[in-house]
ROVOPA-628012 format. One line per 4 residues: number of its first residue (from 1); for each residue x, y, z of N, C-alpha, C, O, CB. Coordinates in steps of 0.2 Angstrom, whole numbers, plus 2048, in hexadecimal, padded with zeros to 3 digits. Atoms other than C-alpha are relative to their C-alpha. Glycine has a CB too. Layout:
BEGIN
NUM) X/Y/Z/X/Y/Z/X/Y/Z/X/Y/Z/X/Y/Z; ... $
***
This chain:
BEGIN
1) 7FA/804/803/681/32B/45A/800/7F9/802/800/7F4/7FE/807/803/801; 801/806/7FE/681/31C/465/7F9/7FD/800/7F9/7F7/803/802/800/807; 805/804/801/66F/317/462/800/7FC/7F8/7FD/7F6/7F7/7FB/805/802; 800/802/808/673/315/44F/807/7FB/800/808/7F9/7FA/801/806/7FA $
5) 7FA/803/801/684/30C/453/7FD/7F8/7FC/7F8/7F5/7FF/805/801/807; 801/807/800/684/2FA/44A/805/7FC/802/80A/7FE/803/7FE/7FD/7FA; 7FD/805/7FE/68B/2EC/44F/803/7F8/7FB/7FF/7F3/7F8/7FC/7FE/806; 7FD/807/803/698/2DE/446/7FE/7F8/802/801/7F6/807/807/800/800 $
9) 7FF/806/7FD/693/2CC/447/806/7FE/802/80A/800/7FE/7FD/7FC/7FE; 7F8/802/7FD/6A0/2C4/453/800/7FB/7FB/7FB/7F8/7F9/801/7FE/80A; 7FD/808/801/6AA/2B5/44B/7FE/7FB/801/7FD/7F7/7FD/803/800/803; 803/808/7FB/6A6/2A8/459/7FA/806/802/7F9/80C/803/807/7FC/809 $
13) 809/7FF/7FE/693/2AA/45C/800/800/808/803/7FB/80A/7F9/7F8/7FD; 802/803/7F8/68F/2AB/470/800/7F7/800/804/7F3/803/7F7/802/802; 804/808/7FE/685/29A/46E/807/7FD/7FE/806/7F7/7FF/7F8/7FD/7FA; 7FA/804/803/697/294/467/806/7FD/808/809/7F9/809/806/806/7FA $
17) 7FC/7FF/7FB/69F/29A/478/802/7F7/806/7FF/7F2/804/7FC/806/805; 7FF/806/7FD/6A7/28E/487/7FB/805/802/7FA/80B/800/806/7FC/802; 804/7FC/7FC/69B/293/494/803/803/808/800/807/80C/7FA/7FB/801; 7FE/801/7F8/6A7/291/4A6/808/7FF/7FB/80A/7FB/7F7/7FA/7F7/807 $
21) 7FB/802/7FD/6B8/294/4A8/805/801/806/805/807/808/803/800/7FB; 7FE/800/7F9/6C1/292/4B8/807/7FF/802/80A/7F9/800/7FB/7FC/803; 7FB/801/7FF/6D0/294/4BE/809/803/7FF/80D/806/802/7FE/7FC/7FF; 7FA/7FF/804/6DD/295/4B0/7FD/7FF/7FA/7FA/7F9/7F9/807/7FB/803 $
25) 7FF/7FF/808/6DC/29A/49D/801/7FA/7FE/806/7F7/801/806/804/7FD; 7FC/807/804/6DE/28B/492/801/803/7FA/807/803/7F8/7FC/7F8/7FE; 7FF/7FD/806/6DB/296/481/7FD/803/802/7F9/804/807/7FF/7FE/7FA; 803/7F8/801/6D7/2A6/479/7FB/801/7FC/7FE/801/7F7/804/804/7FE $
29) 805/800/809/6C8/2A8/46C/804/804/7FC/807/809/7FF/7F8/804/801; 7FB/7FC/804/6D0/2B0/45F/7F9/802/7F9/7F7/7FF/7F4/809/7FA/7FD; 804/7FB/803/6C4/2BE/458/803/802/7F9/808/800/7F9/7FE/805/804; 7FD/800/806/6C8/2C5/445/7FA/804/7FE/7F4/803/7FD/803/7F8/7FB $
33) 806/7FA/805/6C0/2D5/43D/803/804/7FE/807/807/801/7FB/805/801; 7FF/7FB/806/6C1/2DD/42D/7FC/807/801/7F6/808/802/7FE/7FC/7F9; 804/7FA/7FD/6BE/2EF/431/800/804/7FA/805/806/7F9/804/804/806; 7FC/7FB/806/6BB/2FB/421/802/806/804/7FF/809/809/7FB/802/7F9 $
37) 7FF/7FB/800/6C2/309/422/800/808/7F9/804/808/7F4/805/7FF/804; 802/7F8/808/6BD/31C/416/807/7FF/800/80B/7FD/804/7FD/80A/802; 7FB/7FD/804/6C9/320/40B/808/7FD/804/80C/801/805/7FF/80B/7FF; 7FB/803/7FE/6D7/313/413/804/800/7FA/801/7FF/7F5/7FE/7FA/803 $
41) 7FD/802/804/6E6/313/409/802/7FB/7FE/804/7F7/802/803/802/801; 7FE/809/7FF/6EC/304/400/805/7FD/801/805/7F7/801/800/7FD/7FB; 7F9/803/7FD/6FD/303/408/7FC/7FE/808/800/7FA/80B/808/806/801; 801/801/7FA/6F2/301/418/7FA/7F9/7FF/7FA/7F5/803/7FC/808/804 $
45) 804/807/802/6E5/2F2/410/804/7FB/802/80A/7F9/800/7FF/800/7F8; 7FD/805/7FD/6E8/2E4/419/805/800/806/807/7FA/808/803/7FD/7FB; 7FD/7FF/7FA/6F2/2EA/429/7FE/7FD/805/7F8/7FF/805/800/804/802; 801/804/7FC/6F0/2DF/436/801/800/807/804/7FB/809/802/7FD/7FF $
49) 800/7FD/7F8/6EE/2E6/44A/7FC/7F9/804/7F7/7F6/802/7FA/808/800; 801/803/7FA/6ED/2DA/45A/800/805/803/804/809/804/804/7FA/802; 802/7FD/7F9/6E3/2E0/466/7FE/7FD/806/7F9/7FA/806/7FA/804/800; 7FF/805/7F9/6E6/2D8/477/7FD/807/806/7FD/80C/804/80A/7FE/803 $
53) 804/7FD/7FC/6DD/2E0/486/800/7FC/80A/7FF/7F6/80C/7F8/7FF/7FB; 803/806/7FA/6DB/2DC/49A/804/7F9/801/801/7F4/802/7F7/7FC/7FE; 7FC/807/800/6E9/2CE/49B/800/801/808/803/7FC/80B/809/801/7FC; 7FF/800/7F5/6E8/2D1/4B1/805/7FC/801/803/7F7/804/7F9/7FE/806 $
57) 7FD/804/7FE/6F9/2CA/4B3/800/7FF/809/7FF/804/80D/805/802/7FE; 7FE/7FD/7F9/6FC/2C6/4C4/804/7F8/801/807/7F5/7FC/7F9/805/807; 7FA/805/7FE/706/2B5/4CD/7FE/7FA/7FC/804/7F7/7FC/800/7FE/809; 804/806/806/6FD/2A7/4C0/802/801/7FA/7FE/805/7F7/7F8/801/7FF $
61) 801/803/806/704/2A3/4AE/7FB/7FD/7FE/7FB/7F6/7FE/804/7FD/7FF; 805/802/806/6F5/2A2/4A2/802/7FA/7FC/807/7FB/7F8/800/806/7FB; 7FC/803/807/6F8/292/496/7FD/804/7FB/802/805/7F7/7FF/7F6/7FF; 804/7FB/805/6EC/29D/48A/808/804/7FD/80A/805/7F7/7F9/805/805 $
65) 7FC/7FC/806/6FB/2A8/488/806/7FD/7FF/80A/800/7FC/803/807/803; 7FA/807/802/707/29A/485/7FD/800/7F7/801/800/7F3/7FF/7F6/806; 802/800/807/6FB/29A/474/802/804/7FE/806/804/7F9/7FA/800/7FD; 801/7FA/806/6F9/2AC/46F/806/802/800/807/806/7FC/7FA/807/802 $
69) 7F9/7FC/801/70D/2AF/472/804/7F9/7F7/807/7FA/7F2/807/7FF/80C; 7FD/802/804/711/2A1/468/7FE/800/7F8/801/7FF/7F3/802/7FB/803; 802/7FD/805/703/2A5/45A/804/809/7FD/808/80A/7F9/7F9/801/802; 7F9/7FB/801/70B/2B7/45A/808/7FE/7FD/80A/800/7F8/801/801/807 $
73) 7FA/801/803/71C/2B1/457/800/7FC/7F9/805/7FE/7F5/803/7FC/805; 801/804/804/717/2A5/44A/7FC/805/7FA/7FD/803/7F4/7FC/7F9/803; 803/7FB/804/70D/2B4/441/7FC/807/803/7F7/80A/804/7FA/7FC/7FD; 7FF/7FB/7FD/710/2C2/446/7FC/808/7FD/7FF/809/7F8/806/800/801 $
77) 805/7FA/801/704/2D2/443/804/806/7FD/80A/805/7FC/7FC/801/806; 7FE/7FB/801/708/2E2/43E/802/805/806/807/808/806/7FC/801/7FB; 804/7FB/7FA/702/2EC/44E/7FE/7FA/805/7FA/7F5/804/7F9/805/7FD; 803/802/7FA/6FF/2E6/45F/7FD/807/804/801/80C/805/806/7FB/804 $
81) 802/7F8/7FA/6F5/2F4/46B/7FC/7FA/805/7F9/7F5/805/7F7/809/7FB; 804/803/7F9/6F0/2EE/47D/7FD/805/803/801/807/807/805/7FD/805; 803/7FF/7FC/6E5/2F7/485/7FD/801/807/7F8/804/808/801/7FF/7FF; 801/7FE/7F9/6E7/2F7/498/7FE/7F9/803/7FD/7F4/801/7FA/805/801 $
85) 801/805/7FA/6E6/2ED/4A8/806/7FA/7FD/804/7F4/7FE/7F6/7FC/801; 7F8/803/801/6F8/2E5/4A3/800/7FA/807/800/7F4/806/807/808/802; 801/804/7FC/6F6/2DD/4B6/7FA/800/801/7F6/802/7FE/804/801/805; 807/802/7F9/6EA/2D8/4C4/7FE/805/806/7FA/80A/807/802/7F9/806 $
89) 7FF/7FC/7FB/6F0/2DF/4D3/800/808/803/806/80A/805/805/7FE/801; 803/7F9/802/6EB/2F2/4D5/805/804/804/807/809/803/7F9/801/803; 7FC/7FC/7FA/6F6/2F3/4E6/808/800/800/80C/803/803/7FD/7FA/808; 7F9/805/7FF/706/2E8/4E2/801/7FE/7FA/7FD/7F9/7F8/7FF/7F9/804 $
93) 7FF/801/807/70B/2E7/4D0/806/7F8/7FF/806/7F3/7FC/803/808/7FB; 7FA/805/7FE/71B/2DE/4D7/801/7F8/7FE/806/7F6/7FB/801/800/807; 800/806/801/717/2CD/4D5/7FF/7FD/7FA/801/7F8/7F9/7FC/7FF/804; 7FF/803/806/711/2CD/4C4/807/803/7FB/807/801/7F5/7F9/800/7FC $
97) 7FB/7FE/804/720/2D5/4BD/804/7FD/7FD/806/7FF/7F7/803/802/801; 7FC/805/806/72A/2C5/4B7/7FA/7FE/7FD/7FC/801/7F8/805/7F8/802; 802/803/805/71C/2BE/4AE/7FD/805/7FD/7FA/804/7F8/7FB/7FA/801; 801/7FB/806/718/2D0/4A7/805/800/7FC/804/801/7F6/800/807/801 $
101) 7F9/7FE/804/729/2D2/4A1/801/7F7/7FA/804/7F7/7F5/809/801/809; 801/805/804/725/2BE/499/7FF/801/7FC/801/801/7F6/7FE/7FB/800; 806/802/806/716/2C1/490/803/807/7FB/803/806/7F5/7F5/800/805; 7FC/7F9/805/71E/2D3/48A/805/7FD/7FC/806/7FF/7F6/804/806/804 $
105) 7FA/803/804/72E/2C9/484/7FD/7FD/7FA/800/7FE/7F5/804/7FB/804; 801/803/805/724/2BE/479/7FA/804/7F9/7F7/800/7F5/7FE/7FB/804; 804/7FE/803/71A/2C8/46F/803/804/7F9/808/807/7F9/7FD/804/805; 7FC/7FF/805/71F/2CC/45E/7FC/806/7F9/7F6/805/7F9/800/7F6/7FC $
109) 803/7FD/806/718/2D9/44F/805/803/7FA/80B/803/7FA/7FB/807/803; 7F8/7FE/805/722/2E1/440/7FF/809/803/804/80B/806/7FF/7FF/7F4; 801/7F9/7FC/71B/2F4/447/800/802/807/800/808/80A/7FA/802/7FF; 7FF/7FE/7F7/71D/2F3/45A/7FB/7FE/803/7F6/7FC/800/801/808/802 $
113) 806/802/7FB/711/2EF/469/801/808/801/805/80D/801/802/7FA/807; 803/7F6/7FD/708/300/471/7FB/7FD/806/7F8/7F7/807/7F8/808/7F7; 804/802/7FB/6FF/2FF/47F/801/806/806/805/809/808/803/7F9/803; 7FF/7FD/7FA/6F8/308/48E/7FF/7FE/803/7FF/7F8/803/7FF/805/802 $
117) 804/801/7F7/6F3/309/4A0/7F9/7FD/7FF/7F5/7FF/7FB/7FF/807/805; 806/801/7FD/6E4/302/4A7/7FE/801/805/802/806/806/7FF/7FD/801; 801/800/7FC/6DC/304/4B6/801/7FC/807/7FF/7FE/80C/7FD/802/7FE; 7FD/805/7FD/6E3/2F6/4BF/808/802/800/80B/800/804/7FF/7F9/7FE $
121) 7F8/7FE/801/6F5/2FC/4B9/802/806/805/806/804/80A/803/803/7F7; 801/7F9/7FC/6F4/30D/4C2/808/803/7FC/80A/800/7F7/801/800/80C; 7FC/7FA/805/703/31A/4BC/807/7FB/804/80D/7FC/802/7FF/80B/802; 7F8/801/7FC/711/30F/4C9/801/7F9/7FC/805/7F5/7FF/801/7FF/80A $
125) 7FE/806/804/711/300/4BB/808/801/7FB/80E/7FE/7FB/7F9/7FE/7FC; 7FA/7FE/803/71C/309/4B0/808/800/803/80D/7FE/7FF/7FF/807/800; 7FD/7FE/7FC/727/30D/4BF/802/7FA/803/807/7FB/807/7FE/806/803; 7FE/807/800/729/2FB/4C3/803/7FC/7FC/807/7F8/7FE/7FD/7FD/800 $
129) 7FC/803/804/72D/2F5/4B4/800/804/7F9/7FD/803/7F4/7FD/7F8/800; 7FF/7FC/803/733/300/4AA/805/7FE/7F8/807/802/7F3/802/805/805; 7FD/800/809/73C/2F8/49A/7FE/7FB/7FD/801/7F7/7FA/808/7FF/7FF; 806/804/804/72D/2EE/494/801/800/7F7/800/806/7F6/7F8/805/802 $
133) 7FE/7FE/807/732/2ED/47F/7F9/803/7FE/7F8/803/7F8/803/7F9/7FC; 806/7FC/804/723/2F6/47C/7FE/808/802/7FE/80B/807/7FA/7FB/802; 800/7F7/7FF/71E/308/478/7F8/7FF/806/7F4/7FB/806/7FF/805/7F5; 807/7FD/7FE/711/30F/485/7FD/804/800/801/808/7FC/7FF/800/804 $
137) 801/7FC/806/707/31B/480/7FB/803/808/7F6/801/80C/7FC/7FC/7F8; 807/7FD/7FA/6FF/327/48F/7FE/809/7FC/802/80E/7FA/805/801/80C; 800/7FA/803/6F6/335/487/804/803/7F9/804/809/7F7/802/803/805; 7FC/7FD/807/700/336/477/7FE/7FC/7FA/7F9/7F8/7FA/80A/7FF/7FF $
141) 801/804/806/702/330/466/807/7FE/7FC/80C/801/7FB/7FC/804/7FB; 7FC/801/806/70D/328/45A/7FE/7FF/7FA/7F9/7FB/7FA/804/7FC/801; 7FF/801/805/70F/328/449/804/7FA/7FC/80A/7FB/7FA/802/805/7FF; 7FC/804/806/714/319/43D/800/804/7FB/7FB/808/7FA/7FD/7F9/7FE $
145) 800/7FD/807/717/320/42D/805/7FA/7FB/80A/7F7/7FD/805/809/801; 7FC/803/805/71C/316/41C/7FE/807/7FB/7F8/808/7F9/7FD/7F7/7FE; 802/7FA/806/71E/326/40F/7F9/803/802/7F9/806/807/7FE/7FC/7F8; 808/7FB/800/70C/32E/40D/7FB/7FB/805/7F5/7FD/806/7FC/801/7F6 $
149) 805/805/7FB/703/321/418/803/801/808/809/800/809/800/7F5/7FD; 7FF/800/7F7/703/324/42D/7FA/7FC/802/7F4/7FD/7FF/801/809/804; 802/803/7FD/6FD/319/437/800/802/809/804/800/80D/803/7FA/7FE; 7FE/7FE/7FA/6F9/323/448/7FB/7FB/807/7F6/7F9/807/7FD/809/800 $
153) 803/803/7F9/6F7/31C/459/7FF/804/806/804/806/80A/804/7F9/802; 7FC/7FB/7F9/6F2/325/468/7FA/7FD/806/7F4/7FB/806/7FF/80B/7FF; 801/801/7FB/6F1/321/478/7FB/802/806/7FE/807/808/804/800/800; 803/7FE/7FB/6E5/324/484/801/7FF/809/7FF/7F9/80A/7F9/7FF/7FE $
157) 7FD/801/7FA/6EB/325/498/7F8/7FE/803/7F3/801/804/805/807/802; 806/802/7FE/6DF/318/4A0/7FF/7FC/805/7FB/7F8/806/7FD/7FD/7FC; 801/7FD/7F9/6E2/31A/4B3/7F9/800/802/7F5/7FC/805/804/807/800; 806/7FC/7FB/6D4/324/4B7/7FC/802/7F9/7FF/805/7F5/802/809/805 $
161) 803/7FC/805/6C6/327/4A9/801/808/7FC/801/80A/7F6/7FA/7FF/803; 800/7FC/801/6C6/338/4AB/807/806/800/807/80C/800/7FD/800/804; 7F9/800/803/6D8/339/4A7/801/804/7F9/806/807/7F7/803/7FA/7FF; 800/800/809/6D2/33B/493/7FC/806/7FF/7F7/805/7FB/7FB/7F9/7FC $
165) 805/7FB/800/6CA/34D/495/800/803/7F7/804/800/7F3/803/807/805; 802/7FC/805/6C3/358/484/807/804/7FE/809/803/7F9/7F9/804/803; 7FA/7FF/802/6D4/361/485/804/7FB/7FE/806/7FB/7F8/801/802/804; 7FD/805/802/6DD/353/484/7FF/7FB/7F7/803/7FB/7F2/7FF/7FC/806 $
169) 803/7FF/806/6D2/34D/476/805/802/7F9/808/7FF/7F6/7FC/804/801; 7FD/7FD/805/6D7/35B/46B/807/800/7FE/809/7FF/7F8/7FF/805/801; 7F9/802/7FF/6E8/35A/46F/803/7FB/7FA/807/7FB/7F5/800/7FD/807; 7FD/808/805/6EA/347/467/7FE/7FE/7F9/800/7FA/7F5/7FE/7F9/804 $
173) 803/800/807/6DD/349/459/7FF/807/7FE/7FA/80B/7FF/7F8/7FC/7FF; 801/7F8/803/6E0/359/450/7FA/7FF/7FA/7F8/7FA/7F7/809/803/7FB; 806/7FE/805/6D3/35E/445/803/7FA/7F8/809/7F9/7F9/800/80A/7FE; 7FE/804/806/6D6/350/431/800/807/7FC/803/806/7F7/7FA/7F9/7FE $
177) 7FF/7FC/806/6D6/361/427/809/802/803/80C/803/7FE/7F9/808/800; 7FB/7FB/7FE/6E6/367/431/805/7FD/7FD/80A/800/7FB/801/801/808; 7FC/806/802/6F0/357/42B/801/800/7F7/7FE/7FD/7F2/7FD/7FA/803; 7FF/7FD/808/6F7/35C/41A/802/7F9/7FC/807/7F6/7FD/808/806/7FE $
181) 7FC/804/804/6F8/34F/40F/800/7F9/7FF/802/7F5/7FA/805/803/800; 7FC/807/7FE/6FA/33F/416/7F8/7FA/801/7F2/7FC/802/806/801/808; 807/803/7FF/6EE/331/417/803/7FB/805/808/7F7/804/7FB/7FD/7F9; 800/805/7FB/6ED/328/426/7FA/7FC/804/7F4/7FD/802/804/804/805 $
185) 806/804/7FC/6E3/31C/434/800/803/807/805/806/809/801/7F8/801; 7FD/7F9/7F7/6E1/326/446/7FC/7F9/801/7F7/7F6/7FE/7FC/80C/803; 802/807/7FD/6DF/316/452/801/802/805/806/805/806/802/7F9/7FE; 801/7FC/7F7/6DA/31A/466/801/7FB/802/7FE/7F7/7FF/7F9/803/803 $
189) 7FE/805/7FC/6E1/30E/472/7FC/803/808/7FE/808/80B/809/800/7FE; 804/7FE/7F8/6D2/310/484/800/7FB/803/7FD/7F6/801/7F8/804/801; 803/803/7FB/6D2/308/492/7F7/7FE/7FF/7F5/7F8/7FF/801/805/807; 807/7FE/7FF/6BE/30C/491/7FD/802/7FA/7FF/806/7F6/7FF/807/805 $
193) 805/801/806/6B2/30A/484/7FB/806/7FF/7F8/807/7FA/7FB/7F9/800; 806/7FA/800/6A6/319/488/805/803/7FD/802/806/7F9/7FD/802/807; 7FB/7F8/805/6B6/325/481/7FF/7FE/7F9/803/802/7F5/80A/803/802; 800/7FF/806/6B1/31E/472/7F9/806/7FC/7F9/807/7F6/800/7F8/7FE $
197) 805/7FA/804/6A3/32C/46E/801/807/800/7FF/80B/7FC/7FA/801/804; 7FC/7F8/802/6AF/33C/472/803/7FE/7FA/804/802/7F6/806/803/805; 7FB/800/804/6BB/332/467/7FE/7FD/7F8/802/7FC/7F4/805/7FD/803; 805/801/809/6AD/32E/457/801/809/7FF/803/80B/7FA/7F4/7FC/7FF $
201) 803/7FA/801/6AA/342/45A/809/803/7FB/80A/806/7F6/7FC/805/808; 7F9/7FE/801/6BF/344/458/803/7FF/7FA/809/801/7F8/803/7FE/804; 7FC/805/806/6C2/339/449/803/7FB/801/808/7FA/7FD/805/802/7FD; 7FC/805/801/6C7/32B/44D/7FF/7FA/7FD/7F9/7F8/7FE/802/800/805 $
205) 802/805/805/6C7/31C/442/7FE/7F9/805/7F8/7F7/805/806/7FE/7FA; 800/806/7FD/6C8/30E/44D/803/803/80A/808/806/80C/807/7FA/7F9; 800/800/7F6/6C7/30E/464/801/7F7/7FF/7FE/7F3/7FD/7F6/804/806; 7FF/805/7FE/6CE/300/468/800/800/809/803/804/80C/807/7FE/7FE $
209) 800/7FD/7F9/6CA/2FD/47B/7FC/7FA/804/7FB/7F5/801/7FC/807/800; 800/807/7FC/6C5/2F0/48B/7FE/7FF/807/7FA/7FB/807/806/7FE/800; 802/7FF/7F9/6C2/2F2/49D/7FA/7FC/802/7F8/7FC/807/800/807/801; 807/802/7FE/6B1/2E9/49C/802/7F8/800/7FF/7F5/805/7F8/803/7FA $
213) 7FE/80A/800/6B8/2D4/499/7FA/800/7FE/7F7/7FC/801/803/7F9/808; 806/802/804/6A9/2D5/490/7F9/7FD/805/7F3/7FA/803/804/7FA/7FC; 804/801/7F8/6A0/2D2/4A3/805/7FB/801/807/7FC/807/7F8/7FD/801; 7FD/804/7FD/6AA/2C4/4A5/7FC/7FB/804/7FE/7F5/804/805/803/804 $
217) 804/801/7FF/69D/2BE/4AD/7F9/802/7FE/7F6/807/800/801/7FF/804; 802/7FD/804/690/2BD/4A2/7F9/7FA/802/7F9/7F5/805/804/801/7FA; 808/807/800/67B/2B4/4A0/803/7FC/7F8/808/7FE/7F4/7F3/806/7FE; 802/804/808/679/2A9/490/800/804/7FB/7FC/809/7FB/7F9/7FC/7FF $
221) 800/7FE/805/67D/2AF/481/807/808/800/807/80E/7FD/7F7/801/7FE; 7FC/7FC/7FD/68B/2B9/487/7FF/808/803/803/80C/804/804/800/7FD; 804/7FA/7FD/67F/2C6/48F/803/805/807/800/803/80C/7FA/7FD/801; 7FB/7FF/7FD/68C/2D1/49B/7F9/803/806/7F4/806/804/807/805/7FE $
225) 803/7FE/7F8/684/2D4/4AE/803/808/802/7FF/80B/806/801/7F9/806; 7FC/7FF/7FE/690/2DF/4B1/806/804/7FB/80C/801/7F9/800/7FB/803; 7FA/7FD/804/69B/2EB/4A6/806/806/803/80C/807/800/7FD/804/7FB; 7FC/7FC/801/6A2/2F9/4AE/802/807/7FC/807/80A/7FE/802/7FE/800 $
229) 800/7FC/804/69F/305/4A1/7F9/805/7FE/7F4/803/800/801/7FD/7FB; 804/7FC/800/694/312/49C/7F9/7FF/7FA/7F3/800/7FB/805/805/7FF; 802/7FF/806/68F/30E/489/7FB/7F6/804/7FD/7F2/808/807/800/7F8; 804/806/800/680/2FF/489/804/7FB/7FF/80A/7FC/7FC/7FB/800/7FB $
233) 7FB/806/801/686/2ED/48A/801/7FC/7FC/805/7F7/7FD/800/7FD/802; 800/804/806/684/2E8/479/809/803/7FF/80D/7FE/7FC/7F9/802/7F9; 7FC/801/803/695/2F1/478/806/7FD/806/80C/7FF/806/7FF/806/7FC; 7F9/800/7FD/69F/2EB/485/804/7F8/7FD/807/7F4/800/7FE/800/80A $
237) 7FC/803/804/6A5/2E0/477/7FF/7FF/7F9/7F9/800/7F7/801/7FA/802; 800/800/805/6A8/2DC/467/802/807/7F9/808/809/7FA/7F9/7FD/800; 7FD/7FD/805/6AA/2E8/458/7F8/804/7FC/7F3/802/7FB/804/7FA/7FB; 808/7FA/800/69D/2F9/454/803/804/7FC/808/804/7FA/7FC/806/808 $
241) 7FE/7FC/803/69B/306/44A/7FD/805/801/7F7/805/7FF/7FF/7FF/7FB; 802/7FC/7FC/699/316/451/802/806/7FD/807/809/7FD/802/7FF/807; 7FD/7FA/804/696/325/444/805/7FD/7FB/803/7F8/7F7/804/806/804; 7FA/801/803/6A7/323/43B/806/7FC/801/80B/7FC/7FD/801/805/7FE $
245) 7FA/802/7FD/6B2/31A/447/7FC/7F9/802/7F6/7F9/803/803/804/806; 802/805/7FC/6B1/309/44C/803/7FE/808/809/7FF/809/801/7FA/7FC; 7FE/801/7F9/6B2/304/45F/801/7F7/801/7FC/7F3/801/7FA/804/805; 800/808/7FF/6BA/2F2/461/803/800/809/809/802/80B/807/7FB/7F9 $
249) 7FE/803/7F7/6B9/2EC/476/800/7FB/800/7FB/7F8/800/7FD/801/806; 7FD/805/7FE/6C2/2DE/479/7FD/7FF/809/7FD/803/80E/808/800/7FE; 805/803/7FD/6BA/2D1/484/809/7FF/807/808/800/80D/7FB/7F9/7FA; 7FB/7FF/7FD/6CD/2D0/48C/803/7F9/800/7FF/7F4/7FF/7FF/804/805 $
253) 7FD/803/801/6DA/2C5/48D/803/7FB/808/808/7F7/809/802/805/7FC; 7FE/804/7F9/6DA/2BD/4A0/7FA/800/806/7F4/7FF/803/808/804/804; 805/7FF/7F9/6D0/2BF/4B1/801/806/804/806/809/804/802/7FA/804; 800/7FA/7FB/6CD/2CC/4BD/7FC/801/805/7F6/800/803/7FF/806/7FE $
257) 801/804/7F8/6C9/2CA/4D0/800/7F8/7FF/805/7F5/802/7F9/801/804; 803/806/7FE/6C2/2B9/4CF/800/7FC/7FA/7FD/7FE/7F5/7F8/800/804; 7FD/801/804/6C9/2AD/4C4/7FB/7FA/7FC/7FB/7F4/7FB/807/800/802; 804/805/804/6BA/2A8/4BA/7FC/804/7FA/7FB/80A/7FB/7FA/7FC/806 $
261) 802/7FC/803/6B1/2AC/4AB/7F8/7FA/7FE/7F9/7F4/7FD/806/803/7FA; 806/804/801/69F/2A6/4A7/7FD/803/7F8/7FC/809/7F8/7FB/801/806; 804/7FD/806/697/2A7/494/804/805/7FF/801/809/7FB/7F8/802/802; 7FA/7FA/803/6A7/2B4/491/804/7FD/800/807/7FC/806/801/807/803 $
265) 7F7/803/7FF/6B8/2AB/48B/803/808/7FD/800/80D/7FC/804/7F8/7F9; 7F8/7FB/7FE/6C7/2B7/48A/801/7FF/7F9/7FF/7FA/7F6/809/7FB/807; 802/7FE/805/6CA/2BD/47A/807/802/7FC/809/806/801/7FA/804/801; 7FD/7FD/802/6D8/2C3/46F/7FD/802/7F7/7FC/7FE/7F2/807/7FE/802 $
269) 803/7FC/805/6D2/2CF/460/804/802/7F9/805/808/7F8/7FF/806/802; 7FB/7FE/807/6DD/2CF/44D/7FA/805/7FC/7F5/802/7FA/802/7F7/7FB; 800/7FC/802/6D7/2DE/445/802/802/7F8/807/804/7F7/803/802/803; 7FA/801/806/6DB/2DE/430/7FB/808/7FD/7F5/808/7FD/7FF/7F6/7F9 $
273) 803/7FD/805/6D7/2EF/427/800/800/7FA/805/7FD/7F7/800/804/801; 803/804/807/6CD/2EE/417/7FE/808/7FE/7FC/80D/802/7F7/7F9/802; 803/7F8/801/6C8/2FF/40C/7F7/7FE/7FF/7F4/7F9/7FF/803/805/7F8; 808/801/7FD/6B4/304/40E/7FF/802/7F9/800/808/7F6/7FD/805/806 $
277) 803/7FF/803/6AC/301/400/7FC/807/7FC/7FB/80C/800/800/7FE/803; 800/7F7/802/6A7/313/3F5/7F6/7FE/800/7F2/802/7FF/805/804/7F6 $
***
């Protein structure tokens, strides 16, 4: 399955990229794919999902998110899903908590923000700052519903990899015959880009997911040294097609340890579904 997967040309080309940034964010690349999807309903044609990823708050305001909040507000999406890695700090969340609780304040959709954990977040983020305006999502799902169209989002708890067992699985993607009637989008929210091959086998339409910054430090042509992931490194970004699901990993949205990025800018991902062609 992963040797046949293809790959969407990105937007901005590598050769387009800045090559060095250091320090502090000035902007975001702002990526944009039309994804088809089978037998998508036409109340779902044209929905519009921001996928943010890897923001590593921690004692530093980004001017970058000074853009993507006030784009957001100015046109605001349908759906926001984040991800993971919310902060930096693995030990001490404490510190970024007013500028979590900013960058969460500003953020705007007409369906809600979703978001999980990361592996920088650990399980005591919650428990820090616990009235964040946004749904989190550990191990579950929710349902949007308009009439006969649902729009499911489920969460994957992305702590520890091995958090997302085969049970669990089953659990969150029931079989598509079991579901009477209805036509919907099943959309995976991982930390980790490799659970995108249990979760083509599961049904799922669309993995949204992040942990790699795309290397963040990267060779020429945005070639990552360095991912963190299991799956080859063509996918530790951009937008695949894996079987019947697509896997989109964001390149992420900040810094982590060392506050530089080479041949890889910081990235936020607008999403539009489109029906697939017969």
């Amino acid at each position: 399955m992963i040797n046949s997967a293809t790959t969407l040309p990105e937007p901005h080309a590598p050769s387009n990229w800045p090559w060095v940034e250091i320090g502090r964010l000035r902007r975001l690349q702002r990526q944009r794919y039309e994804l088809p999807i089978r037998d998508l309903h036409p109340k779902l044609a044209g929905l519009r999902i921001l996928h943010l990823s890897d923001i590593h708050i921690g004692r530093t305001w980004m001017p970058a998110w000074d853009g993507l909040l006030a784009w957001v507000q100015r046109d605001p999406p349908d759906v926001i899903c984040i991800t993971g890695d919310l902060v930096d700090n693995k030990f001490d969340h404490r510190p970024a908590i007013p500028l979590l609780e900013k960058f969460a304040a500003g953020l705007r959709s007409r369906l809600g923000v979703y978001v999980i954990l990361g592996n920088h977040d650990t399980e005591l983020l919650p428990l820090r700052a616990p009235n964040l305006p946004w749904r989190l999502l550990c191990n579950e799902s929710v349902q949007l519903r308009d009439e006969d169209v649902v729009l499911e989002l489920i969460g994957l708890h992305g702590v520890h990899p091995q958090d997302v067992s085969s049970d669990v699985l089953e659990r969150l993607l029931p079989i598509r015959s079991t579901i009477d009637g209805e036509s919907r989008v099943r959309i995976v929210l991982s930390h980790y880009p490799a659970h995108a091959l249990p979760l083509a086998r599961s049904g799922a339409d669309i993995v949204l997911a992040g942990h790699t910054h795309g290397g963040q430090v990267c060779l020429p042509g945005g070639v990552p040294i360095i991912t963190h992931d299991y799956l080859p490194r063509r996918f530790a970004r951009g937008a695949h097609r894996i079987g019947e699901t697509w896997l989109i990993t964001s390149r992420g949205c900040g810094f982590s340890k060392l506050p530089i990025r080479v041949f890889c800018p910081a990235e936020t991902i607008e999403i539009v579904l489109t029906k697939m062609n017969a």
